[in-house]
C-alpha positions in Angstrom: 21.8 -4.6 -8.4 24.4 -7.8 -7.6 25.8 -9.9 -9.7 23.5 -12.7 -8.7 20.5 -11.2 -9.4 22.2 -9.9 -12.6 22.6 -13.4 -13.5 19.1 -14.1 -12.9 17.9 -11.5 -15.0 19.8 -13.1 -17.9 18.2 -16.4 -17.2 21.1 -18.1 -15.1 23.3 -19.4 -17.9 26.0 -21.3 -16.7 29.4 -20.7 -18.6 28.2 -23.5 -21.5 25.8 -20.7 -22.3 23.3 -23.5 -21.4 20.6 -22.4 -18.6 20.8 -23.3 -14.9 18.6 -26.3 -14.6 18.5 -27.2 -18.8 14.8 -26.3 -18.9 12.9 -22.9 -19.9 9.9 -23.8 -18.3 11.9 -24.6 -15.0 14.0 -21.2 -15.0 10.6 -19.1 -15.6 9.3 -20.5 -12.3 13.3 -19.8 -10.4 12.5 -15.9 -11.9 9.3 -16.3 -10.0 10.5 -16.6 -6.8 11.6 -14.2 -4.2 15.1 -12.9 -5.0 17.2 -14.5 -2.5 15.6 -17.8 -2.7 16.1 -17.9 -6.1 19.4 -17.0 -6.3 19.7 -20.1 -3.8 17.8 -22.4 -6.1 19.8 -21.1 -9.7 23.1 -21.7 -7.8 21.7 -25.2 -6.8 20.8 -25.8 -10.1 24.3 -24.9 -11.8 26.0 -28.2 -13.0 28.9 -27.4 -10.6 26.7 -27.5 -7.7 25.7 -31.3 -8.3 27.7 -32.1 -4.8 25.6 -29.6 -2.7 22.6 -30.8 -4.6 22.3 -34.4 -4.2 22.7 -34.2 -0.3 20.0 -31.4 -0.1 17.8 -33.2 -2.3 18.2 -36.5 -0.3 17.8 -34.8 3.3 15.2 -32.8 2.2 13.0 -36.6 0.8 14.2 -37.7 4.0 12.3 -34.6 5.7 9.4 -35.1 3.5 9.0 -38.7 4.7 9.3 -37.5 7.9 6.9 -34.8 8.3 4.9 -36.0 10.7 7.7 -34.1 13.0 7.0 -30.5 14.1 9.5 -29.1 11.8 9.5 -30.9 9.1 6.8 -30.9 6.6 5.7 -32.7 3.3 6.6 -29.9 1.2 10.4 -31.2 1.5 8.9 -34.4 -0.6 8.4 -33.0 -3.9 11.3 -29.7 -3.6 13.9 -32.9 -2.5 12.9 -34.8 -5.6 12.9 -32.0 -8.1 16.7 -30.9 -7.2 17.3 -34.9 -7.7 15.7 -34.9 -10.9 18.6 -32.7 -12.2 21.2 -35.7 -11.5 18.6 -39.0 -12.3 17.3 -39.7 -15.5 14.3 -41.4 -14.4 12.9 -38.6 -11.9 13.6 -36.2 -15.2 10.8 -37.6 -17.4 8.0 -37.2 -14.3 9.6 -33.3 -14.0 9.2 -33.1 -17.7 5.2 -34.4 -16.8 4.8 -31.9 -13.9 5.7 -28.8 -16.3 3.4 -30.1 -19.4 0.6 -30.3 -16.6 1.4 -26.9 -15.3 1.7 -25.2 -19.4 -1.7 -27.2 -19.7 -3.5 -26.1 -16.1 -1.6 -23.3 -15.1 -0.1 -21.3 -18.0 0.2 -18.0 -15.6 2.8 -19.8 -13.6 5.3 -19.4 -16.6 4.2 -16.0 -17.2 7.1 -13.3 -16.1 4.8 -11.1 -16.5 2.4 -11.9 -13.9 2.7 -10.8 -10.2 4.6 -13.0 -8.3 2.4 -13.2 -4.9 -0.7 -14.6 -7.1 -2.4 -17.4 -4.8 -4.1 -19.1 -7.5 
């Protein structure tokens, strides 16, 4: 096992002892995802990381606006805009809506328990 993944396993805390991203419900979905993409997304989330993540958010709103390009495609929109919330207040209170709606709608989402290839 590497030392990333044994960071995920302890939930990604940075060396404040707070977690990668500052919100439970937001590091039980990073645990969802496949390993090296979520390795990717707890090192984005680190506070040290804010000068990788702003650009990465921006370019990937700007590839969400322009998905009507082959390549590109509108999930960039709402991935962008979630790495951005970590760095703008005002995009933090509609995250902070998005995981009340998915405890509300889709509890299973936060379970670790639950297979991580569920399409529902």
């Amino acid at each position: 096992m590497s030392a990333a993944s044994d960071e995920r396993a302890r939930g990604a805390k940075d060396t404040t002892g707070q977690m990668a991203g500052g919100d439970l419900r937001l590091d039980k979905l990073v645990r969802r995802l496949p390993q090296r993409m979520g390795d990717t997304v707890s090192y984005l989330l680190k506070p040290s990381s804010r000068w990788v993540r702003i650009p990465a958010g921006a370019l990937l709103v700007v590839g969400g606006v322009l998905s009507i390009l082959p390549v590109l495609g509108i999930w960039m929109l709402p991935l962008g805009l979630a790495l951005l919330a970590e760095d703008v207040p005002a995009l933090r209170s509609s995250r902070s809506k998005v995981f009340d709606w998915i405890e509300r709608r889709k509890p299973h989402w936060l379970d670790p328990s639950a297979p991580k290839n569920d399409q529902s």
